[in-house]
Each structure stands twice: as C-alpha cells, then as structure tokens.
Backbone and ligand atoms as CSV (ligand in chain L), in Angstrom:
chain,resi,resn,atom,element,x,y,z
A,1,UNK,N,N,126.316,-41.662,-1.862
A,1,UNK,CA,C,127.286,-42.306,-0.952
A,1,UNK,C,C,128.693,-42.131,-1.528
A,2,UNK,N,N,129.495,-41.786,-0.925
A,2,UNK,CA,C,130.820,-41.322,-1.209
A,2,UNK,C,C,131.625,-42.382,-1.259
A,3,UNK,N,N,131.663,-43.596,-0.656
A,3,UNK,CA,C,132.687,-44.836,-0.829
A,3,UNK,C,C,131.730,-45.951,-1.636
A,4,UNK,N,N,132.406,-47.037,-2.291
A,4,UNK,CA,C,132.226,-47.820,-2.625
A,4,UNK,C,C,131.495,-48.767,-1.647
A,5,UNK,N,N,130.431,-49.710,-1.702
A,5,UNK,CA,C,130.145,-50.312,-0.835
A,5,UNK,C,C,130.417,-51.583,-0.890
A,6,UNK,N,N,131.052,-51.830,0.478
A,6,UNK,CA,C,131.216,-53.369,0.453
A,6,UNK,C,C,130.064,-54.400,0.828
A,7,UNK,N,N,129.829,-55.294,0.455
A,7,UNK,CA,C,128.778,-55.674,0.730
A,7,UNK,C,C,128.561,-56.868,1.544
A,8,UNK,N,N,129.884,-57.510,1.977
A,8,UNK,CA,C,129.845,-58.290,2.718
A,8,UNK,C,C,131.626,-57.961,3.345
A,9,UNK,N,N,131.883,-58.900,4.796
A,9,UNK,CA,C,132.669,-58.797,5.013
A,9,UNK,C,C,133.874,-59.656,4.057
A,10,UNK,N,N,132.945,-60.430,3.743
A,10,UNK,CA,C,134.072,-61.774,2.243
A,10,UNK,C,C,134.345,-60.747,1.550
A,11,UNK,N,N,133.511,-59.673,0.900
A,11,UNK,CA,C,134.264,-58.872,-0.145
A,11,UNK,C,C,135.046,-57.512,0.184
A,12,UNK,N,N,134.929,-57.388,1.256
A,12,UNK,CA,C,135.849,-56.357,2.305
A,12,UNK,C,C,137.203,-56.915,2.266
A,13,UNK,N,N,137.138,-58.137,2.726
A,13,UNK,CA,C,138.453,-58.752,2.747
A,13,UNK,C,C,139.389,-59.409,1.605
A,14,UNK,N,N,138.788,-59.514,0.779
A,14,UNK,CA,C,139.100,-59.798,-0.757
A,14,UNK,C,C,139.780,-58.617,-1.404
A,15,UNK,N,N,138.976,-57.735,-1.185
A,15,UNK,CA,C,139.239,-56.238,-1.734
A,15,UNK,C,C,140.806,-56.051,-1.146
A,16,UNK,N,N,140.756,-56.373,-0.172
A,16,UNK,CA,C,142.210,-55.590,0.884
A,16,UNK,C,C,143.214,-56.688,0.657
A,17,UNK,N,N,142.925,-57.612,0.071
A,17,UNK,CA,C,143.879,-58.864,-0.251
A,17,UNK,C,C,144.839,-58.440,-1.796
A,18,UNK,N,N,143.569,-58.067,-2.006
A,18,UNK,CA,C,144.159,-57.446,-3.323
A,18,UNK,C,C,144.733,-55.786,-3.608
A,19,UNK,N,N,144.788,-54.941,-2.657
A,19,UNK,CA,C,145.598,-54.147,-2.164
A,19,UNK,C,C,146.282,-54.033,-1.419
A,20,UNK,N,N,147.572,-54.052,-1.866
A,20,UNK,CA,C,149.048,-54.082,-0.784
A,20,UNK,C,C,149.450,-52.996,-0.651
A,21,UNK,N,N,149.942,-52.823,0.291
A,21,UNK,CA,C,150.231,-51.637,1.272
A,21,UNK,C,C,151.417,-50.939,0.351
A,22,UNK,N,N,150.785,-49.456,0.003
A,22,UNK,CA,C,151.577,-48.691,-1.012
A,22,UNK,C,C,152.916,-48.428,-0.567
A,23,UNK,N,N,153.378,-48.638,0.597
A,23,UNK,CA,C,155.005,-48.723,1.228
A,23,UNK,C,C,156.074,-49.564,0.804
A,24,UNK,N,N,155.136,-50.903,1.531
A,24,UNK,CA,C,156.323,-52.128,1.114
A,24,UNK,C,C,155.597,-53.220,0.286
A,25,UNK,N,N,154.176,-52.837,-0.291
A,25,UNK,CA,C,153.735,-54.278,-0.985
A,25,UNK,C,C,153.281,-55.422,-0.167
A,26,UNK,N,N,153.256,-54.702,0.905
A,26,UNK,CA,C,152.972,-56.348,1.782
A,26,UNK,C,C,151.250,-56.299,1.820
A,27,UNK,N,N,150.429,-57.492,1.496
A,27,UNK,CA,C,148.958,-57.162,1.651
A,27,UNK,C,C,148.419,-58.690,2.652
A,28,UNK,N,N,148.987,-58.124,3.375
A,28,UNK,CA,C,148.831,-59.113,4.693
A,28,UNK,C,C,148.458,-58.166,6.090
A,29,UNK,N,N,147.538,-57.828,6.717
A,29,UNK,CA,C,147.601,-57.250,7.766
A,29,UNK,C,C,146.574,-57.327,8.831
A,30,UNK,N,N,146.394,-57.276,9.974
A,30,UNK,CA,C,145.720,-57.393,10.793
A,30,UNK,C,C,144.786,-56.762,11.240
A,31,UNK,N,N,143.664,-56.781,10.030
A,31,UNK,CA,C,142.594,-55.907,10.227
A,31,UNK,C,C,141.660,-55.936,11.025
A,32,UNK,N,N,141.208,-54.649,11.349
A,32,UNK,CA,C,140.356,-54.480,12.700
A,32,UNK,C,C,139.194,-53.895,11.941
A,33,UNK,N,N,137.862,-54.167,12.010
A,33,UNK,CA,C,137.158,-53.302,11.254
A,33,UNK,C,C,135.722,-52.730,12.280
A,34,UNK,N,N,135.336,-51.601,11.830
A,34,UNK,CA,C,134.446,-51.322,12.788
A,34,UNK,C,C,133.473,-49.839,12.248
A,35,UNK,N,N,132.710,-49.285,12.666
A,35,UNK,CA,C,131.849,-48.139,11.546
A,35,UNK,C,C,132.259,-47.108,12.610
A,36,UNK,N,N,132.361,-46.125,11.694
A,36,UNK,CA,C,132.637,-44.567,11.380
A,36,UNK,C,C,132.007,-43.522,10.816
A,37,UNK,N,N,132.152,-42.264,11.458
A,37,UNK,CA,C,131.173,-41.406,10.732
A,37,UNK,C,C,131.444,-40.488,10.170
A,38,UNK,N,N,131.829,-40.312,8.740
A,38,UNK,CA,C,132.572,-39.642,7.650
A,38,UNK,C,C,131.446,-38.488,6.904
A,39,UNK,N,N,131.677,-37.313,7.185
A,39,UNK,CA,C,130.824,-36.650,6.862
A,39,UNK,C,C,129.422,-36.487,7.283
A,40,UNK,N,N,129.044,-37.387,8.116
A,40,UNK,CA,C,127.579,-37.685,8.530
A,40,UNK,C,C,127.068,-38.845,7.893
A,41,UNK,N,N,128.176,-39.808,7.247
A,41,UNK,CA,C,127.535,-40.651,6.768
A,41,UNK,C,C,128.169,-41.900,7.509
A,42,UNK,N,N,127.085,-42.907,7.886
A,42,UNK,CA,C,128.119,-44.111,8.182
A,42,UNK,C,C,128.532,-45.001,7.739
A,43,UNK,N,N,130.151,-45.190,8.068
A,43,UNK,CA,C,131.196,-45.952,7.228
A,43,UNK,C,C,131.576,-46.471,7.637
A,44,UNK,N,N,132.170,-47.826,6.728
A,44,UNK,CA,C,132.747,-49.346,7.580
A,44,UNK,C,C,134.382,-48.792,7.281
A,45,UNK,N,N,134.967,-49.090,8.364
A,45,UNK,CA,C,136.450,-48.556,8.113
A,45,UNK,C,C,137.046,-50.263,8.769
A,46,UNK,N,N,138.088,-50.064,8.203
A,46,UNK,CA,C,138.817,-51.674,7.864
A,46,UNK,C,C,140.343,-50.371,8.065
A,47,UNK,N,N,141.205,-50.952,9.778
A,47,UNK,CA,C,142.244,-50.403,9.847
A,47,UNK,C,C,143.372,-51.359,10.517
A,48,UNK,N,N,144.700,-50.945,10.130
A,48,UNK,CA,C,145.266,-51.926,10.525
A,48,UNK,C,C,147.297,-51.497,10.342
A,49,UNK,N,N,147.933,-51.795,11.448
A,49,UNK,CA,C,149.214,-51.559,11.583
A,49,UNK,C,C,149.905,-52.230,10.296
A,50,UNK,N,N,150.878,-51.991,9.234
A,50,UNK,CA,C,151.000,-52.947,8.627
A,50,UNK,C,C,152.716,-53.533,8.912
A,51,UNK,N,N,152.338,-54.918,9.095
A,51,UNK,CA,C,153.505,-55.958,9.421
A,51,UNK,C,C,154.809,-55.711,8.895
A,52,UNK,N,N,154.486,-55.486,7.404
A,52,UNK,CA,C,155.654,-55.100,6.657
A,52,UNK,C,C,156.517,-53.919,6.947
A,53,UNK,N,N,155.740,-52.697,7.360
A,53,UNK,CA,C,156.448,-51.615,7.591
A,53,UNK,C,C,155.772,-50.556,8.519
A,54,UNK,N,N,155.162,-51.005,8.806
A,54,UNK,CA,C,154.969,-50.216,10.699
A,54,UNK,C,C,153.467,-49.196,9.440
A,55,UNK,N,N,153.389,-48.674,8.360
A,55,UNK,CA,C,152.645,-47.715,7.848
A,55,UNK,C,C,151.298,-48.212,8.359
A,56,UNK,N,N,150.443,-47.018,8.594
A,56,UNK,CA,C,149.102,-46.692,9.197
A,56,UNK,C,C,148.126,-47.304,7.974
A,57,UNK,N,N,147.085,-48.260,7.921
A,57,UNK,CA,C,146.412,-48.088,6.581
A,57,UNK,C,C,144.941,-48.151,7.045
A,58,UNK,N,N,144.183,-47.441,6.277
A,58,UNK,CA,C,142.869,-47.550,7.040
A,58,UNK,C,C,142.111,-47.322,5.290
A,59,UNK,N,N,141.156,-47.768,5.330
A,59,UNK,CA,C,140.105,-47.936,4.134
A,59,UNK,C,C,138.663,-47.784,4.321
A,60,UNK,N,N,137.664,-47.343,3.736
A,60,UNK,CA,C,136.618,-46.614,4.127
A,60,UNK,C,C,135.715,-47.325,3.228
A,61,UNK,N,N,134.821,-48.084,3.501
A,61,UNK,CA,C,133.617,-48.666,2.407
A,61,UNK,C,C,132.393,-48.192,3.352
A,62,UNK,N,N,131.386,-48.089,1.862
A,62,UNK,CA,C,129.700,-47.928,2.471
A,62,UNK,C,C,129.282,-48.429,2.369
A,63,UNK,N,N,128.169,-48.508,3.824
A,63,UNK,CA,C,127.568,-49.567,4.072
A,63,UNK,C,C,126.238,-49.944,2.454
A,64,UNK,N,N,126.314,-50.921,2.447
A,64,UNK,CA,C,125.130,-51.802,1.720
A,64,UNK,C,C,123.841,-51.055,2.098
A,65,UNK,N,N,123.068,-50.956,1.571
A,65,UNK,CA,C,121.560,-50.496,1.246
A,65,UNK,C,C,120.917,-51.751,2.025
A,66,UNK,N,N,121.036,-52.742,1.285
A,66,UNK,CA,C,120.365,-53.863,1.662
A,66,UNK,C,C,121.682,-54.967,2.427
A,67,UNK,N,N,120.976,-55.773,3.522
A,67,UNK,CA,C,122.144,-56.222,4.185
A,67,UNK,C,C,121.938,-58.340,3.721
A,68,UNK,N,N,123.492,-58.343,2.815
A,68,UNK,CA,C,123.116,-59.503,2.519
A,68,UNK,C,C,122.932,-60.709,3.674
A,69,UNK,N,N,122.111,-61.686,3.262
A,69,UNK,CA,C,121.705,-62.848,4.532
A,69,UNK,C,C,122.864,-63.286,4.488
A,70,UNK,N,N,123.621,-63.876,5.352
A,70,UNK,CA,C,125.119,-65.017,5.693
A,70,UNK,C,C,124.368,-66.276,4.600
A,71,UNK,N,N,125.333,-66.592,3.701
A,71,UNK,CA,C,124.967,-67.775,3.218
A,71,UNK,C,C,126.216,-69.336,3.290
A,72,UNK,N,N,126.299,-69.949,2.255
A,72,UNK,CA,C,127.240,-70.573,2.480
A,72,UNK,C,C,128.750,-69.856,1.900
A,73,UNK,N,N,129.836,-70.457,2.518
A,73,UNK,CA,C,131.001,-69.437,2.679
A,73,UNK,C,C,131.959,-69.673,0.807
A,74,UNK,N,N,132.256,-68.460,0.103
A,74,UNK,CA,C,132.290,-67.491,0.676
A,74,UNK,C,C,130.689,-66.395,0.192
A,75,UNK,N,N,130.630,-65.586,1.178
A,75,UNK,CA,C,129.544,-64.724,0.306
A,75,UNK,C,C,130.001,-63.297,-0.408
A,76,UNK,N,N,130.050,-62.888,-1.332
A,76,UNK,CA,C,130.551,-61.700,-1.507
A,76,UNK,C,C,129.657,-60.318,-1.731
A,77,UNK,N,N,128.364,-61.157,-1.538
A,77,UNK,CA,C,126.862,-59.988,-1.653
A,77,UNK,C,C,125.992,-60.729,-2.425
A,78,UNK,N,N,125.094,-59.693,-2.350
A,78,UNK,CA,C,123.604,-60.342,-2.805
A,78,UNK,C,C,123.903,-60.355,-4.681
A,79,UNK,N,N,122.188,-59.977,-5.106
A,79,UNK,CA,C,122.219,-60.063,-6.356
A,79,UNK,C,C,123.032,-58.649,-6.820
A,80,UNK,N,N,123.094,-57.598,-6.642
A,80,UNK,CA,C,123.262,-56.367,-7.181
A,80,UNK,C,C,125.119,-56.923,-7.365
A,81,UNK,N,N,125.510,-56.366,-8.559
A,81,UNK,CA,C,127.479,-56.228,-8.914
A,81,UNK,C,C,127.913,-55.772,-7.664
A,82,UNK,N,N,129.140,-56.140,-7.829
A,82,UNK,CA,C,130.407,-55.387,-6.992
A,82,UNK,C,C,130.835,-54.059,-6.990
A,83,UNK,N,N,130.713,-53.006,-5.993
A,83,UNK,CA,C,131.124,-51.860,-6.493
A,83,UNK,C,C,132.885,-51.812,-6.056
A,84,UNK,N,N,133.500,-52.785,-5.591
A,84,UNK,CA,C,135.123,-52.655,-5.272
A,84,UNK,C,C,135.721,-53.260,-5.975
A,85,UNK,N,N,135.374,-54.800,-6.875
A,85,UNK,CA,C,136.253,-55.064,-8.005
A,85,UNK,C,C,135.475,-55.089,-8.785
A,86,UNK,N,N,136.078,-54.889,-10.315
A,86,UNK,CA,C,135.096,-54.833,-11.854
A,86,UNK,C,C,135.029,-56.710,-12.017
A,87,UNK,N,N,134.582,-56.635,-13.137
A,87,UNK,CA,C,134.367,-57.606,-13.909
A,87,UNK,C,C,135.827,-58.733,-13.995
A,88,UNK,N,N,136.703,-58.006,-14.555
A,88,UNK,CA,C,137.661,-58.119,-14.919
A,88,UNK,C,C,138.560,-58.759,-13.269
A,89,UNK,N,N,138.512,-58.460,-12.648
A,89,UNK,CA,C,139.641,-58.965,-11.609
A,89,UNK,C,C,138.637,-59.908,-10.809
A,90,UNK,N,N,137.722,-60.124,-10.409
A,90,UNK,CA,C,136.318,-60.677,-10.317
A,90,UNK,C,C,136.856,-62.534,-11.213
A,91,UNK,N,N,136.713,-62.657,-12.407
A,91,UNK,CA,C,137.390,-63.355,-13.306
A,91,UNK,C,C,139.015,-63.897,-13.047
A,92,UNK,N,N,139.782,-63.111,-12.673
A,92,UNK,CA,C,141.069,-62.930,-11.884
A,92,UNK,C,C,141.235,-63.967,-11.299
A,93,UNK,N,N,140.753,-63.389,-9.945
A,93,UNK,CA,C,140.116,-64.022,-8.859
A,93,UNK,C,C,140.064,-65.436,-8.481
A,94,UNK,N,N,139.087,-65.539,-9.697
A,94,UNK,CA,C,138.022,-67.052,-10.144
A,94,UNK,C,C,139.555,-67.838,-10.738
A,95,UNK,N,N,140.157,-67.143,-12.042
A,95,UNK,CA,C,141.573,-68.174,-12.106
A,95,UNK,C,C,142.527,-68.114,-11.182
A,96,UNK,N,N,142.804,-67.518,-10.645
A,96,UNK,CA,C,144.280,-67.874,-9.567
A,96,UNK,C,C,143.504,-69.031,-8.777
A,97,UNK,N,N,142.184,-68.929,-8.293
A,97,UNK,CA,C,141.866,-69.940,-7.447
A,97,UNK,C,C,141.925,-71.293,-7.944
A,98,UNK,N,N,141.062,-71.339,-8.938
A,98,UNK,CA,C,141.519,-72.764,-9.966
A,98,UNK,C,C,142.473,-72.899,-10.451
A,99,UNK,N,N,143.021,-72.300,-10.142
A,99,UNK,CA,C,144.801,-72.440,-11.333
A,99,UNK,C,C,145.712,-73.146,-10.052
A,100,UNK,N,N,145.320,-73.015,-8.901
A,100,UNK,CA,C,145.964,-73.232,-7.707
A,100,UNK,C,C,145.169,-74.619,-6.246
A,101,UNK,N,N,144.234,-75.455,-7.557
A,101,UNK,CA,C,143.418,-76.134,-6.130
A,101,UNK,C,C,144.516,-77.173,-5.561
A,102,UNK,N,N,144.752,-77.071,-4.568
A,102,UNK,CA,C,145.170,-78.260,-3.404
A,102,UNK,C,C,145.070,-79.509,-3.243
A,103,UNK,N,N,145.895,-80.347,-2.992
A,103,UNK,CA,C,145.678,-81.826,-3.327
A,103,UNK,C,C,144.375,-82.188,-1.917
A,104,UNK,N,N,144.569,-81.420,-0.324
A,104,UNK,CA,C,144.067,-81.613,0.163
A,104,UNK,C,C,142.087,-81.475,-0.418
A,105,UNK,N,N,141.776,-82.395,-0.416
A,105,UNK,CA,C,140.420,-82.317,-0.452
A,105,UNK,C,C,139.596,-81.006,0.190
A,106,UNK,N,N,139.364,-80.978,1.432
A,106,UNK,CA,C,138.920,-79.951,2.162
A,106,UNK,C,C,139.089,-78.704,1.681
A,107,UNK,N,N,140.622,-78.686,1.675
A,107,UNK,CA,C,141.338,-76.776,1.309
A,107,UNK,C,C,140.649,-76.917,-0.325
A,108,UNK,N,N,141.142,-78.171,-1.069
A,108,UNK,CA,C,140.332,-78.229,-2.195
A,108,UNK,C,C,139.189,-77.371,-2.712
A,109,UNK,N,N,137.896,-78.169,-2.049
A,109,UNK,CA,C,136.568,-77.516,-1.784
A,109,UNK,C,C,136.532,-76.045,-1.418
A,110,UNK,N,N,137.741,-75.525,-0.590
A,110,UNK,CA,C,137.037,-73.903,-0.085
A,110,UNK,C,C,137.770,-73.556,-1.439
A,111,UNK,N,N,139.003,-73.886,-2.306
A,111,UNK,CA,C,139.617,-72.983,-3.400
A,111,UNK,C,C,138.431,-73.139,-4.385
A,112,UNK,N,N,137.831,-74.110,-4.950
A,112,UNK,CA,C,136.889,-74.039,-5.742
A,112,UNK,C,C,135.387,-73.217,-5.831
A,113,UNK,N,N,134.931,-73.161,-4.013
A,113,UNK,CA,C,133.858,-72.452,-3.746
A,113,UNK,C,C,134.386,-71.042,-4.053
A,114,UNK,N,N,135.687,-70.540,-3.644
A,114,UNK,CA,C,136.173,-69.237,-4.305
A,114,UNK,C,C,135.441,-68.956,-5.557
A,115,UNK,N,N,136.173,-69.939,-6.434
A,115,UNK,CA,C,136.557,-70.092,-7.829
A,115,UNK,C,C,135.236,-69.524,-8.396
A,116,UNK,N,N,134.018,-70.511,-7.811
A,116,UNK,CA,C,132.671,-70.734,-8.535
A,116,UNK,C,C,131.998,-69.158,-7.963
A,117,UNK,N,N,132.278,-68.957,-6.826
A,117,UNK,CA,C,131.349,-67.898,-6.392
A,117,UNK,C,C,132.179,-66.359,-7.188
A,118,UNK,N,N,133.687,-66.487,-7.107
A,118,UNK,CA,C,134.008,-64.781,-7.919
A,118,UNK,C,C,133.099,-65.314,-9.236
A,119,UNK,N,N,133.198,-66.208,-9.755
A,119,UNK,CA,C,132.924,-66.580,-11.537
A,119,UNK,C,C,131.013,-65.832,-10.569
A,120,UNK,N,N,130.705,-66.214,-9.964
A,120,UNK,CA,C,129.211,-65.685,-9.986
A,120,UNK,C,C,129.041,-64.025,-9.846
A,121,UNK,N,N,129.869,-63.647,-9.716
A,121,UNK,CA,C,130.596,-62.428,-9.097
A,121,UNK,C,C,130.090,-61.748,-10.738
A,122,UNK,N,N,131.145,-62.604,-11.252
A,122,UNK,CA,C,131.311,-61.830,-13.069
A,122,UNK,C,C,129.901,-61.771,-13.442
A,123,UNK,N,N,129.121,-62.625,-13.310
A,123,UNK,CA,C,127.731,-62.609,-13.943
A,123,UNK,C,C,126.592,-61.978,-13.594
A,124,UNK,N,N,127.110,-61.163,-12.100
A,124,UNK,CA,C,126.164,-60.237,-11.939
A,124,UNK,C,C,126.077,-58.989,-12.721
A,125,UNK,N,N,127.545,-58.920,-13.201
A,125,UNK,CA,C,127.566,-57.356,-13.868
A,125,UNK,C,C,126.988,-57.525,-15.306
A,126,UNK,N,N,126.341,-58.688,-16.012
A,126,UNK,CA,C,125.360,-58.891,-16.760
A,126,UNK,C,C,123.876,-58.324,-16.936
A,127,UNK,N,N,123.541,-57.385,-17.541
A,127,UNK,CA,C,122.429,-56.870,-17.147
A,127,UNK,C,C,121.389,-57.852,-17.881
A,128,UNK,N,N,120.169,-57.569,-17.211
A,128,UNK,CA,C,119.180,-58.920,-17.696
A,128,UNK,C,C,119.108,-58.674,-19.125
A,129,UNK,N,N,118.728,-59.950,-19.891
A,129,UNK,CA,C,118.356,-59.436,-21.428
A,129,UNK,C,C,119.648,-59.223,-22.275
A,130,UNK,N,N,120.967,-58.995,-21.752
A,130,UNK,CA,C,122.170,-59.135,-22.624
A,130,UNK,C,C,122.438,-60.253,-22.074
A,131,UNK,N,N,123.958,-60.440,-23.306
A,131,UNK,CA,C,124.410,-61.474,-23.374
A,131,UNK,C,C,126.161,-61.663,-23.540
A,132,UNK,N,N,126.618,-60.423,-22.384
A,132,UNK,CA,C,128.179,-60.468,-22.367
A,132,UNK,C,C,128.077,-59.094,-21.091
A,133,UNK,N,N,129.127,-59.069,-20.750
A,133,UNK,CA,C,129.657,-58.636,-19.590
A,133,UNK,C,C,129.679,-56.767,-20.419
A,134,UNK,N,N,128.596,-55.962,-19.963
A,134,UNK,CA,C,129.297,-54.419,-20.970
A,134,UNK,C,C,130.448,-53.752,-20.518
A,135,UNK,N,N,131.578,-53.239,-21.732
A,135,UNK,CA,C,132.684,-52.505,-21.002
A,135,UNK,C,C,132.922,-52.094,-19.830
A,136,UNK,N,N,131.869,-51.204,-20.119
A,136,UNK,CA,C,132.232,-49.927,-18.821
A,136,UNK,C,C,132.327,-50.600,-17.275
A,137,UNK,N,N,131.715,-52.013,-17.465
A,137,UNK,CA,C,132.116,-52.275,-16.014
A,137,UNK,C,C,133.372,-53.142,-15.780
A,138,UNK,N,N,134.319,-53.199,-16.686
A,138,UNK,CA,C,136.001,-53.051,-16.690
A,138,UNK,C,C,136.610,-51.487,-16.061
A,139,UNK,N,N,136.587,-51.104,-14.729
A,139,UNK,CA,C,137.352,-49.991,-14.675
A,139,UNK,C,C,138.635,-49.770,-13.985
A,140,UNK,N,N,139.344,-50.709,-13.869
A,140,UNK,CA,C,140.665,-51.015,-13.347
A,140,UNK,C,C,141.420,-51.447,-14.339
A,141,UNK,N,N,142.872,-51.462,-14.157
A,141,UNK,CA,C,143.489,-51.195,-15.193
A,141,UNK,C,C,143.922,-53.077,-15.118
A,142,UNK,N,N,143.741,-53.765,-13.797
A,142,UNK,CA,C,143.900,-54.860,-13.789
A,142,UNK,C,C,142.872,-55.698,-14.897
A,143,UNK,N,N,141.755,-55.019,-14.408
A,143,UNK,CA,C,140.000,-56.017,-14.757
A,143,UNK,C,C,140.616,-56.052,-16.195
A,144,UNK,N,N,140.848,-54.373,-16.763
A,144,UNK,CA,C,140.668,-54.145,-18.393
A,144,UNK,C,C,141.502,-54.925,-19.128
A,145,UNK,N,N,142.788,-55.471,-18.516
A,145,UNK,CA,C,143.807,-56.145,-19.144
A,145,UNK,C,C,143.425,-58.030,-19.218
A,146,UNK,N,N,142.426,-57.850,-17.722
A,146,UNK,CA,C,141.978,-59.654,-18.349
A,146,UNK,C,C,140.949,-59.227,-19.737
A,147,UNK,N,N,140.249,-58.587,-19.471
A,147,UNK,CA,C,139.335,-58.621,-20.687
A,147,UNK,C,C,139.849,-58.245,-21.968
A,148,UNK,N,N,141.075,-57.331,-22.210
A,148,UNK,CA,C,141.728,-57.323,-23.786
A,148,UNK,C,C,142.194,-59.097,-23.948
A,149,UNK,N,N,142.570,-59.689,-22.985
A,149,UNK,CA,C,143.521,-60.744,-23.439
A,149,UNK,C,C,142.527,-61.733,-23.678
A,150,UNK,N,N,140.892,-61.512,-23.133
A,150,UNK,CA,C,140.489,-62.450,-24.226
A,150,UNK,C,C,138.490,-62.377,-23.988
A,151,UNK,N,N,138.473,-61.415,-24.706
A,151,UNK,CA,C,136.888,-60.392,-24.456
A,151,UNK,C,C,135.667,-62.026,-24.106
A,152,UNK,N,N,136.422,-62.789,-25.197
A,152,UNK,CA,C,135.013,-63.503,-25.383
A,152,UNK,C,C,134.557,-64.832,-24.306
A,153,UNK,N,N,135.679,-64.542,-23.335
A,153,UNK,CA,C,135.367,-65.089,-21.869
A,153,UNK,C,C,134.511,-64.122,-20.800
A,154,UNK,N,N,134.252,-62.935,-21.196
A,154,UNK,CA,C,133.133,-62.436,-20.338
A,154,UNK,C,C,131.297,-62.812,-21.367
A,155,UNK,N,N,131.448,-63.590,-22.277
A,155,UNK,CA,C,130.042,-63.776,-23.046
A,155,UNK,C,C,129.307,-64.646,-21.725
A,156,UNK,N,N,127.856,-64.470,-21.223
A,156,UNK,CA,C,126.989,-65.015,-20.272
A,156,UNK,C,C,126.957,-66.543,-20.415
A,157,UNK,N,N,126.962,-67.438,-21.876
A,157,UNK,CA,C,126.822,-68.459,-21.811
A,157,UNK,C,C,128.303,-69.280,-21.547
A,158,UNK,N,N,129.719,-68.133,-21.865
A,158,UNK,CA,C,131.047,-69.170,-21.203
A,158,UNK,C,C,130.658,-68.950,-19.692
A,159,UNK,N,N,130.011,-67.883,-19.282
A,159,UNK,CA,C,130.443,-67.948,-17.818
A,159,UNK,C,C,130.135,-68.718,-17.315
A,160,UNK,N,N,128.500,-69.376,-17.347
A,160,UNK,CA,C,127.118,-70.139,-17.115
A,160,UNK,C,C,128.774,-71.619,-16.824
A,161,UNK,N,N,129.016,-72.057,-18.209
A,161,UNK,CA,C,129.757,-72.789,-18.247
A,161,UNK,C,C,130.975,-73.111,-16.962
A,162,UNK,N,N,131.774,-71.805,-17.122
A,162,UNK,CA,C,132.534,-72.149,-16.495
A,162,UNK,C,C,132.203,-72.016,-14.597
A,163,UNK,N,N,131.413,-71.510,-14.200
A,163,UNK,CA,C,130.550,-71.990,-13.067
A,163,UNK,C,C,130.016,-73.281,-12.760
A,164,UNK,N,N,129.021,-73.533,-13.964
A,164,UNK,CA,C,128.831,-75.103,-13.528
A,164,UNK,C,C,129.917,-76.201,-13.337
A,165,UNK,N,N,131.380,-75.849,-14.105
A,165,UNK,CA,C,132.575,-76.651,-14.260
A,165,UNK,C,C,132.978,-76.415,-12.861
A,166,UNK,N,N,133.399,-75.597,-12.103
A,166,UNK,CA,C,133.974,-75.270,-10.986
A,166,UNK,C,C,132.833,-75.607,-10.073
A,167,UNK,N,N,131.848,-75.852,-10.110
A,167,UNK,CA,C,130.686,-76.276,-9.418
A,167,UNK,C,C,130.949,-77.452,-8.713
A,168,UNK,N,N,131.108,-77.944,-9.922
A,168,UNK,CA,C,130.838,-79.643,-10.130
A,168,UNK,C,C,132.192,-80.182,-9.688
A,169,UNK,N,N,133.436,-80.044,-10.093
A,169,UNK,CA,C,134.450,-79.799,-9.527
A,169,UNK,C,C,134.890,-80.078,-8.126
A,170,UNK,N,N,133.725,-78.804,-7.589
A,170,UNK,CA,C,134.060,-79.139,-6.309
A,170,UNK,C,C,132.669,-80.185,-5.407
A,171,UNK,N,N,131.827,-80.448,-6.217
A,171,UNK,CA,C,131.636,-81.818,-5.621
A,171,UNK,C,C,132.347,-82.797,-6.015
A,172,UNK,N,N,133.072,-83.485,-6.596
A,172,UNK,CA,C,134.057,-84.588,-6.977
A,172,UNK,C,C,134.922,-84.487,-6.275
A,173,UNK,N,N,135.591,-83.126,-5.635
A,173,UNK,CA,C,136.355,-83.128,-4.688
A,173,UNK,C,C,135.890,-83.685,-3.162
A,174,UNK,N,N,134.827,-84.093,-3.008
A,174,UNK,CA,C,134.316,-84.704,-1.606
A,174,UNK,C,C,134.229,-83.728,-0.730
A,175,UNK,N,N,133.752,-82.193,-1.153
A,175,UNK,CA,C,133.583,-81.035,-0.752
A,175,UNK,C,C,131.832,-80.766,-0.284
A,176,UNK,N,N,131.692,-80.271,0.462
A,176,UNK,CA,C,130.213,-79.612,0.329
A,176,UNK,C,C,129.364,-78.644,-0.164
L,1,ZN,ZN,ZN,153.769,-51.735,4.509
C-alpha cells in the first residue's frame, strides 16, 4: 500500500490538524473527504479549498485492512500503531491537551479523553514483551525532538501511569 493508513476518521483529522497548509500555515480547512482510485488502489482522499489562501490541498491515506468498530469519542484505531504520527508527536498531542484543560467541565472531559486516548496511542507502538517505546518508531523530526528532551517518558510503565492519571482526571471532572 502506497499511503499511510488512516485508520479512523479521528486520526485523519488529527493528522491534518497538525499539517498546515505549506502556503500560509493556516491548518484550518474545510475538509471534504471521500475514496479514490490511485493506481488501482483505493484511497481515502481528504480535500479542501484552503481559507487562508485560496491553495488547493488534497491528502491521500489507505484504507485500514481491518475497519475499526466506532467506540467512545475520540477513536484513533484499533490495536495495531499509527502509521501518520510516530510515537513522539502522539505524546505531543497527549501534552498540549493536558497542558490546556478548560475550566468548563464538559469541554474539560473531551480535552482529557484526547489526552488519555493519544497517551494510548504511544503505547501501542510498544511491542509485546518490551518495556519502552523502540526508536525507530520516532520518524518525524517533531516526534524525535519530544523524545531527545526526555527518552525516559516513552518507558511502558510511565505511560501505564500517565494514562491512568488523565483517566481518572477526567472522571473528577464530572465527565463520562
Ligand atoms: Zn493556505
């Protein structure tokens, strides 16, 4: 398969949140998404006018093998890693959301379900039987720079941790 696969539409849209439009930087846009057939293969294309500067942007992910069930929001895929963000921005992710929860209760609860589900995000790229996140699945220059600034936050038992913290978190917030 020639594109990365997205595996849910939560991580389609995450992905494109976190790419801004190589023109003006703006990563806000009004995406339309719908499948395509690229080579003979079929592809989820995510296209869209962008606000900032009129530029064309269109993005190409493959479809999932297996199609994850809708669970509670957000979902970003099943058990298998992320093939559109590493480890490293995954973690990212998980802090801007907690670094940023809302006094409102409600908005509260969805920043934390973020929080807890990228942090679950990180722990898939754990292969069974180890016990830390392996390099190679840092391959962005974003991911690689959380993980120099501090390796020993990808170890399986901080993550465990900091999941159940953001968990719990957001039940105290009067969240669901
Ligand atoms: Zn633009």
């Amino acid at each position: 398969m020639a594109f990365a696969v997205a595996r849910t539409r939560d991580e389609a849209l995450l992905y494109l949140e976190l790419t801004p439009c190589q023109d003006c930087g703006s990563n806000e846009a009004p995406w339309e998404h719908g499948l395509t057939e690229v080579d003979g293969e079929l592809t989820i294309s995510y296209a869209a006018v962008c606000p900032g500067c009129g530029a064309e942007r269109e993005y190409l992910f493959g479809l999932p093998a297996l199609e994850t069930p809708p669970g509670s929001w957000p979902t970003f895929g099943g058990a298998e890693p992320s093939e559109l963000l590493d480890a490293g921005q995954w973690l990212e992710v998980a802090d801007q959301a907690a670094g940023n929860v809302p006094a409102d209760s409600t908005e509260a609860g969805r920043v934390l379900a973020i929080a807890r589900a990228a942090v679950e995000e990180v722990i898939k790229f754990v292969p069974a039987g180890q016990d830390a996140v392996p390099v190679d699945e840092f391959w962005t220059c974003a991911g690689r720079k959380v993980r120099d600034a501090e390796p020993g936050r990808f170890r399986l038992d901080r993550l465990l941790v900091v999941r159940d913290t953001y968990h719990e978190l957001s039940l105290t917030t009067g969240a669901k």
